[in-house]
C-alpha positions in Angstrom: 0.0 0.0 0.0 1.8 3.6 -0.7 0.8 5.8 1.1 2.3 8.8 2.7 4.0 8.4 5.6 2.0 10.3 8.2 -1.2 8.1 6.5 0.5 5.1 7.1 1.8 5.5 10.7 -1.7 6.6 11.7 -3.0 3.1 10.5 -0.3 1.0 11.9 -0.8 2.6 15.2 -4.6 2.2 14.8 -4.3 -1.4 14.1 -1.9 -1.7 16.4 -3.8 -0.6 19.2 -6.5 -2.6 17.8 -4.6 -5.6 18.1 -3.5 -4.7 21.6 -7.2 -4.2 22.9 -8.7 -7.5 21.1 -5.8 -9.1 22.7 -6.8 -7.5 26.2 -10.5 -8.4 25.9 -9.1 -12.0 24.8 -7.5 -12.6 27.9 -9.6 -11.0 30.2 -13.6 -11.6 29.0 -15.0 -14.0 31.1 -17.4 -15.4 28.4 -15.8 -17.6 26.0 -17.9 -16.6 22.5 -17.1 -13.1 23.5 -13.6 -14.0 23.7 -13.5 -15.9 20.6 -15.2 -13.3 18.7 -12.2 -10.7 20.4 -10.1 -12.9 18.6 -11.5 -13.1 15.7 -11.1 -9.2 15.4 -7.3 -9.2 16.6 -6.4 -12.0 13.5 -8.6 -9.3 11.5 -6.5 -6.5 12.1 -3.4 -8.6 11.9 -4.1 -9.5 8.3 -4.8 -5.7 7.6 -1.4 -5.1 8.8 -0.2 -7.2 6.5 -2.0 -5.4 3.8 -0.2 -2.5 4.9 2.9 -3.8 4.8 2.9 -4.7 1.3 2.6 -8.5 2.0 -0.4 -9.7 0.2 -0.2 -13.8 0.4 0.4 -14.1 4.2 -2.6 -11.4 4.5 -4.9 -13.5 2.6 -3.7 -16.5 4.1 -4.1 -15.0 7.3 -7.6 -14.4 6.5 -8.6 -17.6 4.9 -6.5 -20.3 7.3 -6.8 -18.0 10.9 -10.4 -16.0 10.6 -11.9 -18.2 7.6 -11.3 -21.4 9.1 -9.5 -21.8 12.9 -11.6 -18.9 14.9 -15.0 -20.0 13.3 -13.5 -23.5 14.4 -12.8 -22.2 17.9 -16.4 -20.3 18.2 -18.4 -23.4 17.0 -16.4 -25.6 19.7 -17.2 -22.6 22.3 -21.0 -22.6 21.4 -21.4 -26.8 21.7 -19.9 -26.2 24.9 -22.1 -25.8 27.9 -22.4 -22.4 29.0 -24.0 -22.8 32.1 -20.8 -23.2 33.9 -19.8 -19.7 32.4 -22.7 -17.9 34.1 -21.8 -18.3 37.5 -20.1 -15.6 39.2 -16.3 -16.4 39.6 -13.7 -15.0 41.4 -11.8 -11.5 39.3 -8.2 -13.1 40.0 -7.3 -16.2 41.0 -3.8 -17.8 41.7 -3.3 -18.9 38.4 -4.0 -15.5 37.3 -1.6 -13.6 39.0 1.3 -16.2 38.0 0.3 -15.7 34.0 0.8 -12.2 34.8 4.0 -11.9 36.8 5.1 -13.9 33.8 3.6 -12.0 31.3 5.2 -9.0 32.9 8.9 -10.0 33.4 8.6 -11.2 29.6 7.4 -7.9 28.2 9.9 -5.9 30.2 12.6 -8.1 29.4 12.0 -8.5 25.7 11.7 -3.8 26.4 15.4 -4.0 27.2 16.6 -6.5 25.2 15.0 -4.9 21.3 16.8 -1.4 21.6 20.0 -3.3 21.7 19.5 -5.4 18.9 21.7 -4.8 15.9 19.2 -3.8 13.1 22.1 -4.2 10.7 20.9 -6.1 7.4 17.1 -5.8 7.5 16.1 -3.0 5.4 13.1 -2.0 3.3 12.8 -2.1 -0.5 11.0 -0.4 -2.7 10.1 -1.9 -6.1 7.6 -1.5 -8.8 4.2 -3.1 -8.1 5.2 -5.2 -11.6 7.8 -6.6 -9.7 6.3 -7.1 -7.0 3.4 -9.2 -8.2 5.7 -11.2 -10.4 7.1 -12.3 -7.5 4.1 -13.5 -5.4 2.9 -15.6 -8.0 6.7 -17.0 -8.5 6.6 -17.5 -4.4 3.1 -19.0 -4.3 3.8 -21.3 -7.1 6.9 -22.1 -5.0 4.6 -22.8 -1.9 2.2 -25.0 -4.3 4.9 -27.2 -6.1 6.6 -27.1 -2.2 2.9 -28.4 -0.7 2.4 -30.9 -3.9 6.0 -32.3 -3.7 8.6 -32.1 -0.7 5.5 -31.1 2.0 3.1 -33.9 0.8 2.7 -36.2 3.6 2.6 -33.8 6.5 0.2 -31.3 4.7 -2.3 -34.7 3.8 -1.4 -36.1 7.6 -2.8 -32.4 8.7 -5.4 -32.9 6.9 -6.5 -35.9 8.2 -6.1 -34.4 12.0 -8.4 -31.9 11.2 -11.0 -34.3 9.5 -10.7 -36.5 12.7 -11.4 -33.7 14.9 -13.9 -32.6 13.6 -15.7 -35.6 13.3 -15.1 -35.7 17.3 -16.7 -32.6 17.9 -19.6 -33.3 15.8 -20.2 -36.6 17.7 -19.7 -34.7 20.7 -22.3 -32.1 20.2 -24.6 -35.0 19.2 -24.9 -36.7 22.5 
């Protein structure tokens, strides 16, 4: 996406912040569809960062494999469920809680003090023509597809097969 550079950090901090809220409500809603559907929206906004990034093929794959297919996954699971067990009043923090967050916490503040040190040296940004560009996602995706079709053939079918089992087992599930 070109756009100019004021235009673009104002939509990579919205999405951003996005992100960091859906995350937030992920964590921290109580009800599970409401969670689910929180992170539905966060996989959303990632694949729109993408977009904005200029990285087309992970956006839509994003999309299609995490929102398309994995969170409506996740939500049907969540609704088979029963959900009288969520209605009851809980207790705000529990011990578990406040272990996930120390954790959380000494992570995020270490990983603060470790990425200003990092040597940035050999990433850098390119700018090409958009012919170029798309010339090279369909060279990459034809890469992924003889990649999938050849040398990846057996774990991509053996994936395949875990997903058809599983949902087979929650369909019998939600049966009885």
């Amino acid at each position: 996406m070109d756009l100019p550079g004021p235009i673009h950090d104002i939509i990579l901090v919205f999405l951003e912040s996005v992100i960091f809220l859906g995350g937030l409500a992920v964590v921290l809603l109580t009800n599970p569809i409401n969670s689910a559907f929180s992170l539905g929206l966060v996989l959303f906004c990632i694949s729109l960062l993408y977009i904005s990034l200029n990285s087309y093929f992970v956006a839509a794959a994003q999309f299609l494999i995490y929102v398309g297919a994995i969170n409506v996954l996740i939500i049907f699971a969540v609704m088979f469920m029963n959900g009288s067990e969520y209605s009851k009043d809980s207790y705000l923090w529990t011990i578990g809680d406040r272990i996930t967050l120390q954790v959380c916490t000494s992570i995020f503040f270490s990983l603060m003090t470790i990425i200003p040190d990092t040597s940035w040296y050999g990433i850098f940004w390119t700018t090409r023509s958009n012919q170029i560009i798309e010339k090279d996602l369909i060279s990459n995706v034809q890469q992924i597809g003889i990649h999938l079709s050849t040398d990846f053939y057996l774990p991509f079918e053996l994936i395949s097969i875990i997903l058809l089992v599983s949902l087979i087992g929650a369909i019998t599930m939600a049966r009885q």
